[in-house]
C-alpha positions as CSV (number, residue, x, y, z in Angstrom):
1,X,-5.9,-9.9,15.2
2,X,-7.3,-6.6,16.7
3,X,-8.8,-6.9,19.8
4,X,-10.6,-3.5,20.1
5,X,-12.3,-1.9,16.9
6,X,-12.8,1.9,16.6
7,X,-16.5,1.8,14.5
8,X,-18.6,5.1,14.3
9,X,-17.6,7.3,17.3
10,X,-17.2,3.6,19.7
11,X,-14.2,2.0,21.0
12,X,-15.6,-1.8,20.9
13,X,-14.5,-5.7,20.9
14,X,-13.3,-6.8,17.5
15,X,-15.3,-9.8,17.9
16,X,-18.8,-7.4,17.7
17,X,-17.4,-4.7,15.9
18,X,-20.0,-4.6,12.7
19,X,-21.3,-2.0,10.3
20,X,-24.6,-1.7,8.6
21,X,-25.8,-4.2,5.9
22,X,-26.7,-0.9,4.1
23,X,-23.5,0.6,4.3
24,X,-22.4,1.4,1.0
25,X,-18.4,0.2,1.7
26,X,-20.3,-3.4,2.0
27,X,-23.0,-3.2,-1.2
28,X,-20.9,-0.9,-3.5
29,X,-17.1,-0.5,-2.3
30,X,-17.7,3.2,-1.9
31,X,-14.8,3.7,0.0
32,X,-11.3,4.5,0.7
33,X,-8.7,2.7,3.2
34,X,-5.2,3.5,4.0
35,X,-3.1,1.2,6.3
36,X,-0.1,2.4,7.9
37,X,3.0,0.5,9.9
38,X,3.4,1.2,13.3
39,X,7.1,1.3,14.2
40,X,8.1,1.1,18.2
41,X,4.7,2.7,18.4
42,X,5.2,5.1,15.6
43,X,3.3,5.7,12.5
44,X,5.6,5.8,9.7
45,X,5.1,8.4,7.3
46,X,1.5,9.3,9.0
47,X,0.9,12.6,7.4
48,X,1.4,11.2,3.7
49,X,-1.4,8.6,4.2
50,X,-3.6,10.7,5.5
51,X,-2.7,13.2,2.5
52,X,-3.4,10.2,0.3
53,X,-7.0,9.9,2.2
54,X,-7.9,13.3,2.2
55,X,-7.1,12.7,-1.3
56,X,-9.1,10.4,-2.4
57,X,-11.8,10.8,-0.8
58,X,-12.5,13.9,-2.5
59,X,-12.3,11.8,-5.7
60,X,-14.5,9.9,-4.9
61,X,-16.6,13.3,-3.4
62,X,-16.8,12.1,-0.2
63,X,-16.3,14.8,2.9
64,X,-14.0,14.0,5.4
65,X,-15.7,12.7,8.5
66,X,-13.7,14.7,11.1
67,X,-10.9,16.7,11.2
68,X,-7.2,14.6,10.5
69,X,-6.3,15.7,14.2
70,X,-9.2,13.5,15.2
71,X,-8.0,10.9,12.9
72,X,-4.6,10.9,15.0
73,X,-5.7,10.7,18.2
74,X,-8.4,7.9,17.1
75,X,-5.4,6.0,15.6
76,X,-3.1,6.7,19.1
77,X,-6.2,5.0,21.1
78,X,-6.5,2.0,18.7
79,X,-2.5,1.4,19.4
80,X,-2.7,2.0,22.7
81,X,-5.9,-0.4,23.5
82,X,-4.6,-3.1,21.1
83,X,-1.3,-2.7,22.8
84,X,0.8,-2.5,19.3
85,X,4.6,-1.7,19.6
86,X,4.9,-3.2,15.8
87,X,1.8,-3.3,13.7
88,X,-0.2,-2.5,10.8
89,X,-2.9,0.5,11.5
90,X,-6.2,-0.1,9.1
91,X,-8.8,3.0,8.5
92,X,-11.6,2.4,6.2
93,X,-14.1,5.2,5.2
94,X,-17.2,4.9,3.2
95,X,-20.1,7.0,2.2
96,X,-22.3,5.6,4.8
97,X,-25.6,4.0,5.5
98,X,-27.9,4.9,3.1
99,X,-31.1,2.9,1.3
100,X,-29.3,0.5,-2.0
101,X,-29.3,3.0,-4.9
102,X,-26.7,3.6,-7.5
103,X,-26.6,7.7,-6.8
104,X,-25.4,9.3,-3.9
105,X,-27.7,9.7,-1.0
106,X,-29.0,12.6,-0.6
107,X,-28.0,12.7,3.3
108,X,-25.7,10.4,5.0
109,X,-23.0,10.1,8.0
110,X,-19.5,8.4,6.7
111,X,-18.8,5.1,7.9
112,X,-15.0,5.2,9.9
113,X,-13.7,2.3,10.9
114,X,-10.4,1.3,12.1
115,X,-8.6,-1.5,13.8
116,X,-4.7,-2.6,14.3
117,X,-3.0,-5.7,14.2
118,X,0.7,-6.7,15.7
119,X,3.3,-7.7,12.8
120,X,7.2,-8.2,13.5
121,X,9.0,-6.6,10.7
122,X,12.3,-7.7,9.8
123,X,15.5,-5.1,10.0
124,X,17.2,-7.7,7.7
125,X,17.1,-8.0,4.3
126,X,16.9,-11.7,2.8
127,X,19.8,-12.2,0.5
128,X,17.8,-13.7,-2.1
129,X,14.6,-11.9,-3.2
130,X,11.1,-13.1,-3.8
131,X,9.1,-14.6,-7.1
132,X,7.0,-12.5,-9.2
133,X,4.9,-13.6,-12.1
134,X,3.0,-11.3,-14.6
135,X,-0.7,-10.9,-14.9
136,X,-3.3,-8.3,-17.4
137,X,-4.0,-5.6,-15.2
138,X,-7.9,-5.7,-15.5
139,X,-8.5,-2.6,-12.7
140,X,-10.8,-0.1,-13.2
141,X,-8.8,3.1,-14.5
142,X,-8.6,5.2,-11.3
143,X,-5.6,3.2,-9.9
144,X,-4.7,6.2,-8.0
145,X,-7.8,6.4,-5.7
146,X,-6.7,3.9,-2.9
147,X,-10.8,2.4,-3.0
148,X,-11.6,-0.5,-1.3
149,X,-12.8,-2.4,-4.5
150,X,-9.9,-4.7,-4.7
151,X,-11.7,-7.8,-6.1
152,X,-8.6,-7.4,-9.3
153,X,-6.0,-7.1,-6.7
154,X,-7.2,-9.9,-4.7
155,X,-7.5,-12.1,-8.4
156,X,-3.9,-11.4,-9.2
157,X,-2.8,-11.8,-5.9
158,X,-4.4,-15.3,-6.0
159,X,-2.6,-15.8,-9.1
160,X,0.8,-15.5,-6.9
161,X,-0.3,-17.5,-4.5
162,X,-1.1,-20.5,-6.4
163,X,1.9,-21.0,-8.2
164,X,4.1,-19.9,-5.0
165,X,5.2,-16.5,-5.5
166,X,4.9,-13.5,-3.5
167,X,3.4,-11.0,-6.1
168,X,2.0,-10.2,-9.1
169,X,3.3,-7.5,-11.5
170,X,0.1,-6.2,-13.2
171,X,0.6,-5.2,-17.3
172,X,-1.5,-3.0,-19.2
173,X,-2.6,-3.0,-23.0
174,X,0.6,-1.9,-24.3
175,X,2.7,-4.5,-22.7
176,X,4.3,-1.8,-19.5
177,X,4.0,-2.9,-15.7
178,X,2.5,-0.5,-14.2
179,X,2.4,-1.7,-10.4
180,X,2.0,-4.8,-8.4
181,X,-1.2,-6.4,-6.8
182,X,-0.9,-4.7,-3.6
183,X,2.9,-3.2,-4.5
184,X,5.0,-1.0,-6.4
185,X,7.4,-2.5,-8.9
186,X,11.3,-1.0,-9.5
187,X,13.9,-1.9,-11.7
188,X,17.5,-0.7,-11.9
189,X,19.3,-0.6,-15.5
190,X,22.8,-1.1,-16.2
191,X,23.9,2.6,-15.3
192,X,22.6,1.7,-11.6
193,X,19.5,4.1,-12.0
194,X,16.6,3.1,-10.5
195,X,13.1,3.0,-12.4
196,X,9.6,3.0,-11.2
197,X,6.2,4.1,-12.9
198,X,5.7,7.6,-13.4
199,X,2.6,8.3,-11.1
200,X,-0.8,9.2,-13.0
201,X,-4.0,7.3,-13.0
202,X,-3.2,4.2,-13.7
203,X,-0.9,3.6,-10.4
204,X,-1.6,4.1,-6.6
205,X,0.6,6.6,-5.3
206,X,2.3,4.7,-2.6
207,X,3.8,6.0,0.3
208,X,6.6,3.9,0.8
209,X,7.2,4.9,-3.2
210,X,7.4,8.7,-2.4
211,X,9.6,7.5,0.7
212,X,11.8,6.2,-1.1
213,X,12.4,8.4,-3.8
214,X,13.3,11.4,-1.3
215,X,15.6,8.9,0.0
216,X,17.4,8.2,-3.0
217,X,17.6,11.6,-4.3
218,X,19.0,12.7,-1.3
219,X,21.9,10.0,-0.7
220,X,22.6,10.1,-4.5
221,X,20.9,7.9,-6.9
222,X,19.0,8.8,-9.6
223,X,15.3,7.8,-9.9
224,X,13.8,8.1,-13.5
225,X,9.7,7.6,-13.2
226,X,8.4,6.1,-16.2
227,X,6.8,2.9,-17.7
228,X,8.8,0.1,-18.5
229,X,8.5,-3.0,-20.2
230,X,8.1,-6.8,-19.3
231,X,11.1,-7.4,-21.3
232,X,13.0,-4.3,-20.0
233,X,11.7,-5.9,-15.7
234,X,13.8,-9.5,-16.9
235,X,16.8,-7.8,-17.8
236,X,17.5,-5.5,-15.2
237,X,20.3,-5.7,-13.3
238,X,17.9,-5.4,-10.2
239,X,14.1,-5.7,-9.2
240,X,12.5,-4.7,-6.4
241,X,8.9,-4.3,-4.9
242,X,8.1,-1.7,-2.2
243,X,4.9,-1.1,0.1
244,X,3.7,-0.1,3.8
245,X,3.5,-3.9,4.9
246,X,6.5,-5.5,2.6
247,X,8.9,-2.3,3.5
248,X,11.2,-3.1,0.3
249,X,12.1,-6.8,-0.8
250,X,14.0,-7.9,-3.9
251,X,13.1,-9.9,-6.4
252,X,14.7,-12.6,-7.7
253,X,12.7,-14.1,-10.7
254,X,9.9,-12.5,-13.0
255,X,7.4,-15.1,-14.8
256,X,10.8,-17.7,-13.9
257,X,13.4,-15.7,-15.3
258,X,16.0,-15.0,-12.8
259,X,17.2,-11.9,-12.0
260,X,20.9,-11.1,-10.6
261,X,21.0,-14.9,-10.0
262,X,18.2,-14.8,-7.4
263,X,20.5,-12.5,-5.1
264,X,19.3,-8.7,-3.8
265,X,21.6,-6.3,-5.8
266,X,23.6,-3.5,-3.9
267,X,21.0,-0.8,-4.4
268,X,18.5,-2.6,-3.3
269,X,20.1,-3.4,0.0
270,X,21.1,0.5,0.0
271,X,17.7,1.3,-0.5
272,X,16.3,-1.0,2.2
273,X,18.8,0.1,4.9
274,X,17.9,3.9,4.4
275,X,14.4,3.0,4.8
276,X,15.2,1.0,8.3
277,X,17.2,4.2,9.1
278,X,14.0,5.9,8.3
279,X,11.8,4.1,10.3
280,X,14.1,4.1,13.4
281,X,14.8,8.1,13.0
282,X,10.9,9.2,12.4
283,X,9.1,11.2,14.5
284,X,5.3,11.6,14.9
285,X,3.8,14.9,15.0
Protein backbone atom coordinates (compact mmCIF):
# COMPACT_ATOMS: atom_id res chain seq x y z
CA UNK A 1 0.00 0.00 0.00
CA UNK A 2 1.13 3.70 -0.47
CA UNK A 3 2.11 5.33 2.35
CA UNK A 4 2.17 9.03 1.13
CA UNK A 5 -0.63 10.33 -1.42
CA UNK A 6 0.08 13.23 -3.85
CA UNK A 7 -3.84 14.97 -3.68
CA UNK A 8 -4.37 18.50 -5.10
CA UNK A 9 -1.02 20.34 -4.82
CA UNK A 10 -0.27 18.14 -1.06
CA UNK A 11 2.14 15.48 -0.40
CA UNK A 12 -0.04 13.64 2.57
CA UNK A 13 -0.56 10.22 4.59
CA UNK A 14 -2.41 7.68 2.49
CA UNK A 15 -4.41 6.88 5.45
CA UNK A 16 -6.10 10.71 5.13
CA UNK A 17 -5.57 11.27 1.74
CA UNK A 18 -9.41 11.98 0.46
CA UNK A 19 -11.07 14.00 -2.35
CA UNK A 20 -14.32 15.78 -2.32
CA UNK A 21 -17.72 13.99 -2.16
CA UNK A 22 -18.53 16.34 -5.04
CA UNK A 23 -15.78 15.50 -7.11
CA UNK A 24 -17.03 14.43 -10.24
CA UNK A 25 -14.27 11.16 -10.53
CA UNK A 26 -16.43 9.90 -7.37
CA UNK A 27 -20.38 10.82 -8.55
CA UNK A 28 -19.75 10.45 -12.45
CA UNK A 29 -16.31 8.69 -13.34
CA UNK A 30 -15.36 11.77 -15.15
CA UNK A 31 -11.89 10.88 -15.34
CA UNK A 32 -8.84 9.36 -16.69
CA UNK A 33 -5.97 7.18 -14.87
CA UNK A 34 -2.91 5.79 -16.21
CA UNK A 35 -0.68 3.45 -14.06
CA UNK A 36 2.83 2.91 -14.93
CA UNK A 37 5.63 0.17 -13.58
CA UNK A 38 8.38 1.38 -11.85
CA UNK A 39 11.53 -0.62 -12.70
CA UNK A 40 14.79 -0.12 -10.32
CA UNK A 41 13.14 3.18 -9.85
CA UNK A 42 12.40 3.75 -13.47
CA UNK A 43 9.17 4.47 -15.20
CA UNK A 44 8.88 2.18 -18.02
CA UNK A 45 7.73 3.73 -21.06
CA UNK A 46 6.78 7.15 -19.14
CA UNK A 47 6.36 9.39 -22.04
CA UNK A 48 3.72 6.92 -23.83
CA UNK A 49 1.37 7.09 -20.79
CA UNK A 50 1.42 10.34 -20.40
CA UNK A 51 0.81 10.66 -24.25
CA UNK A 52 -2.11 8.28 -23.64
CA UNK A 53 -3.29 10.99 -20.77
CA UNK A 54 -2.79 13.94 -22.54
CA UNK A 55 -4.88 11.93 -24.83
CA UNK A 56 -7.68 11.26 -23.35
CA UNK A 57 -8.26 13.80 -21.49
CA UNK A 58 -8.86 15.91 -24.34
CA UNK A 59 -11.54 13.34 -25.29
CA UNK A 60 -13.11 13.63 -22.66
CA UNK A 61 -12.38 17.86 -22.98
CA UNK A 62 -10.76 18.07 -19.95
CA UNK A 63 -7.43 20.56 -19.76
CA UNK A 64 -4.49 19.30 -18.43
CA UNK A 65 -3.94 20.36 -14.87
CA UNK A 66 -0.23 21.26 -15.23
CA UNK A 67 2.37 20.93 -17.44
CA UNK A 68 3.67 16.85 -18.10
CA UNK A 69 7.15 18.16 -16.56
CA UNK A 70 5.21 18.76 -13.38
CA UNK A 71 3.62 15.43 -13.78
CA UNK A 72 7.25 13.97 -13.74
CA UNK A 73 8.68 15.49 -10.98
CA UNK A 74 5.25 14.82 -8.94
CA UNK A 75 5.60 11.13 -9.90
CA UNK A 76 9.72 11.26 -8.87
CA UNK A 77 8.51 12.56 -5.30
CA UNK A 78 5.68 9.89 -4.86
CA UNK A 79 8.64 7.16 -5.62
CA UNK A 80 10.94 8.70 -3.68
CA UNK A 81 8.63 9.26 -0.35
CA UNK A 82 7.02 5.78 -0.83
CA UNK A 83 10.51 4.50 -1.15
CA UNK A 84 9.59 2.25 -4.43
CA UNK A 85 12.51 0.46 -6.24
CA UNK A 86 9.70 -1.87 -7.98
CA UNK A 87 6.20 -0.63 -8.15
CA UNK A 88 3.09 0.33 -9.81
CA UNK A 89 2.71 4.41 -10.16
CA UNK A 90 -1.24 5.36 -10.14
CA UNK A 91 -2.35 9.08 -11.50
CA UNK A 92 -5.99 9.77 -11.59
CA UNK A 93 -7.43 13.03 -13.02
CA UNK A 94 -10.96 14.26 -12.97
CA UNK A 95 -12.92 17.22 -13.85
CA UNK A 96 -13.14 18.41 -10.36
CA UNK A 97 -15.32 19.62 -7.65
CA UNK A 98 -18.16 20.99 -8.93
CA UNK A 99 -22.17 21.06 -7.62
CA UNK A 100 -23.96 17.27 -9.07
CA UNK A 101 -25.15 18.11 -12.59
CA UNK A 102 -24.97 16.15 -15.68
CA UNK A 103 -23.12 19.20 -17.83
CA UNK A 104 -19.79 20.46 -17.37
CA UNK A 105 -19.35 23.02 -14.78
CA UNK A 106 -19.00 26.10 -15.79
CA UNK A 107 -15.65 26.60 -13.62
CA UNK A 108 -13.68 24.05 -11.95
CA UNK A 109 -9.93 23.04 -10.77
CA UNK A 110 -9.02 19.17 -11.99
CA UNK A 111 -8.78 16.81 -9.32
CA UNK A 112 -4.91 15.05 -9.54
CA UNK A 113 -4.30 12.40 -7.54
CA UNK A 114 -1.58 9.94 -7.30
CA UNK A 115 -0.14 7.36 -5.19
CA UNK A 116 2.54 4.20 -5.67
CA UNK A 117 2.63 0.85 -4.39
CA UNK A 118 5.74 -1.75 -4.20
CA UNK A 119 5.22 -5.00 -6.59
CA UNK A 120 8.05 -7.64 -7.26
CA UNK A 121 7.92 -8.45 -10.88
CA UNK A 122 9.16 -11.57 -12.05
CA UNK A 123 12.28 -11.68 -14.78
CA UNK A 124 11.02 -15.32 -15.40
CA UNK A 125 8.53 -16.50 -17.43
CA UNK A 126 6.30 -19.46 -16.06
CA UNK A 127 6.44 -22.34 -18.42
CA UNK A 128 2.94 -22.91 -18.48
CA UNK A 129 0.57 -19.86 -19.10
CA UNK A 130 -2.55 -18.72 -17.36
CA UNK A 131 -6.52 -19.49 -17.86
CA UNK A 132 -8.68 -17.29 -19.77
CA UNK A 133 -12.44 -17.57 -20.18
CA UNK A 134 -14.70 -15.47 -22.64
CA UNK A 135 -17.18 -12.97 -21.64
CA UNK A 136 -19.75 -10.18 -23.97
CA UNK A 137 -17.91 -7.13 -23.96
CA UNK A 138 -20.78 -4.86 -22.56
CA UNK A 139 -18.27 -1.40 -22.43
CA UNK A 140 -19.40 1.67 -23.36
CA UNK A 141 -17.95 2.30 -27.09
CA UNK A 142 -14.99 4.64 -26.29
CA UNK A 143 -12.63 1.73 -25.22
CA UNK A 144 -9.80 3.87 -26.22
CA UNK A 145 -10.26 6.59 -23.59
CA UNK A 146 -8.45 4.94 -20.54
CA UNK A 147 -11.67 6.46 -18.09
CA UNK A 148 -11.99 5.41 -14.77
CA UNK A 149 -15.57 3.86 -15.33
CA UNK A 150 -14.49 0.39 -15.11
CA UNK A 151 -17.57 -1.11 -13.46
CA UNK A 152 -17.62 -3.74 -17.04
CA UNK A 153 -13.95 -4.41 -16.50
CA UNK A 154 -14.28 -5.02 -12.91
CA UNK A 155 -17.71 -7.53 -13.95
CA UNK A 156 -15.64 -9.50 -16.27
CA UNK A 157 -12.85 -9.59 -14.22
CA UNK A 158 -15.04 -11.09 -11.43
CA UNK A 159 -16.11 -13.48 -13.90
CA UNK A 160 -12.26 -14.78 -13.91
CA UNK A 161 -11.94 -14.77 -10.63
CA UNK A 162 -14.78 -16.97 -9.71
CA UNK A 163 -14.12 -19.83 -11.82
CA UNK A 164 -10.14 -19.42 -11.15
CA UNK A 165 -8.63 -17.93 -14.05
CA UNK A 166 -6.60 -14.94 -14.56
CA UNK A 167 -8.56 -13.03 -17.28
CA UNK A 168 -11.26 -12.46 -19.23
CA UNK A 169 -11.20 -12.09 -23.07
CA UNK A 170 -14.03 -9.61 -23.79
CA UNK A 171 -16.20 -10.42 -27.38
CA UNK A 172 -18.13 -8.08 -29.20
CA UNK A 173 -21.45 -8.50 -31.35
CA UNK A 174 -19.87 -10.11 -34.16
CA UNK A 175 -18.22 -12.85 -32.20
CA UNK A 176 -14.17 -11.01 -32.39
CA UNK A 177 -12.15 -10.49 -29.02
CA UNK A 178 -11.32 -7.39 -29.02
CA UNK A 179 -9.18 -7.04 -25.59
CA UNK A 180 -9.10 -8.40 -22.19
CA UNK A 181 -10.70 -7.02 -18.82
CA UNK A 182 -7.73 -5.06 -17.88
CA UNK A 183 -5.38 -6.67 -20.84
CA UNK A 184 -4.56 -7.03 -24.40
CA UNK A 185 -5.14 -10.38 -26.06
CA UNK A 186 -2.42 -11.87 -28.88
CA UNK A 187 -2.53 -14.88 -30.80
CA UNK A 188 0.14 -16.42 -33.12
CA UNK A 189 -1.08 -18.51 -36.27
CA UNK A 190 0.69 -21.37 -37.77
CA UNK A 191 3.18 -19.13 -40.02
CA UNK A 192 4.52 -17.87 -36.36
CA UNK A 193 2.93 -14.31 -37.00
CA UNK A 194 1.69 -12.69 -34.21
CA UNK A 195 -2.00 -11.05 -34.11
CA UNK A 196 -3.45 -8.45 -31.89
CA UNK A 197 -6.55 -6.04 -32.45
CA UNK A 198 -6.10 -3.42 -34.75
CA UNK A 199 -6.41 -0.28 -32.45
CA UNK A 200 -9.72 2.03 -33.00
CA UNK A 201 -12.42 2.73 -30.54
CA UNK A 202 -13.29 -0.24 -29.43
CA UNK A 203 -9.76 -1.15 -27.61
CA UNK A 204 -7.51 0.81 -25.17
CA UNK A 205 -4.38 1.49 -26.69
CA UNK A 206 -1.95 -0.11 -24.31
CA UNK A 207 1.35 0.77 -23.79
CA UNK A 208 2.90 -2.37 -23.24
CA UNK A 209 0.95 -3.26 -26.70
CA UNK A 210 2.85 -0.47 -28.71
CA UNK A 211 6.02 -1.73 -26.72
CA UNK A 212 5.89 -4.66 -27.94
CA UNK A 213 5.08 -4.24 -31.40
CA UNK A 214 8.34 -1.96 -31.95
CA UNK A 215 9.96 -4.79 -30.38
CA UNK A 216 8.89 -7.42 -32.69
CA UNK A 217 9.22 -5.39 -35.75
CA UNK A 218 12.53 -4.68 -34.97
CA UNK A 219 14.02 -8.31 -34.01
CA UNK A 220 11.95 -9.73 -36.93
CA UNK A 221 8.49 -10.94 -36.43
CA UNK A 222 5.74 -9.93 -38.10
CA UNK A 223 2.77 -8.34 -36.26
CA UNK A 224 -0.63 -8.30 -38.30
CA UNK A 225 -3.34 -5.92 -36.16
CA UNK A 226 -6.69 -7.08 -36.79
CA UNK A 227 -9.74 -8.75 -35.14
CA UNK A 228 -9.89 -12.25 -34.70
CA UNK A 229 -12.16 -14.75 -33.76
CA UNK A 230 -13.01 -16.96 -30.65
CA UNK A 231 -12.56 -19.84 -32.70
CA UNK A 232 -9.44 -18.50 -34.50
CA UNK A 233 -7.92 -17.55 -30.13
CA UNK A 234 -8.46 -21.75 -29.52
CA UNK A 235 -6.58 -22.76 -32.36
CA UNK A 236 -3.62 -20.79 -32.28
CA UNK A 237 -0.51 -22.10 -32.01
CA UNK A 238 0.09 -19.46 -29.15
CA UNK A 239 -1.88 -16.98 -26.82
CA UNK A 240 -0.68 -14.39 -24.97
CA UNK A 241 -1.98 -11.39 -22.84
CA UNK A 242 0.16 -8.25 -22.28
CA UNK A 243 -0.23 -5.01 -19.87
CA UNK A 244 1.77 -2.50 -17.59
CA UNK A 245 1.19 -4.81 -14.34
CA UNK A 246 1.11 -8.48 -16.11
CA UNK A 247 4.32 -7.46 -18.42
CA UNK A 248 3.45 -10.46 -20.90
CA UNK A 249 2.17 -13.93 -19.69
CA UNK A 250 0.93 -16.87 -21.87
CA UNK A 251 -1.97 -18.50 -21.96
CA UNK A 252 -2.61 -21.82 -21.76
CA UNK A 253 -6.41 -22.53 -22.01
CA UNK A 254 -9.38 -20.28 -23.49
CA UNK A 255 -13.01 -21.08 -22.07
CA UNK A 256 -11.07 -24.82 -21.16
CA UNK A 257 -9.58 -25.47 -24.41
CA UNK A 258 -6.00 -25.88 -24.13
CA UNK A 259 -3.65 -24.24 -26.04
CA UNK A 260 0.03 -25.58 -27.00
CA UNK A 261 -0.72 -28.14 -24.20
CA UNK A 262 -0.78 -25.55 -21.49
CA UNK A 263 3.06 -24.70 -22.28
CA UNK A 264 4.35 -20.83 -23.28
CA UNK A 265 5.30 -21.17 -27.09
CA UNK A 266 8.77 -19.90 -28.30
CA UNK A 267 7.49 -16.46 -29.29
CA UNK A 268 6.06 -15.81 -26.47
CA UNK A 269 9.09 -16.41 -24.45
CA UNK A 270 10.99 -14.30 -27.29
CA UNK A 271 8.64 -11.71 -26.77
CA UNK A 272 8.86 -11.62 -22.95
CA UNK A 273 12.60 -11.68 -22.76
CA UNK A 274 12.88 -8.56 -25.18
CA UNK A 275 10.52 -6.81 -22.92
CA UNK A 276 12.85 -7.75 -19.68
CA UNK A 277 15.66 -6.48 -21.87
CA UNK A 278 13.57 -3.48 -22.24
CA UNK A 279 12.90 -2.71 -18.93
CA UNK A 280 16.56 -3.25 -17.76
CA UNK A 281 17.96 -0.97 -20.77
CA UNK A 282 15.28 2.07 -20.35
CA UNK A 283 16.16 5.28 -19.54
CA UNK A 284 14.00 8.12 -17.99
CA UNK A 285 14.10 11.42 -19.42
Amino acid sequence: MSRIAFVNGKYISHATAYVHVEDRGYQFADGVYEVSAVWKGKIIDENLHFQRLKRSLQELSISMPMPINALKIISREIIRRNRITDGILYLQISRGVAPREHEFPKQSDQSVVMTARPIDWPEDLKSTGEEVITVDDIRWKRRDIKSISLLPNILAKQKAAAVNAYESWLIDEEGLITEGSSSNAWIVDDQNRIITRDLSENILGGVTRLTLIRLASENGLEVIERPFSISEAKNASEAFLTSTTSFIKGVRSIDGKTIRNGAVGPITAKLHKLYIQHCQTFETN
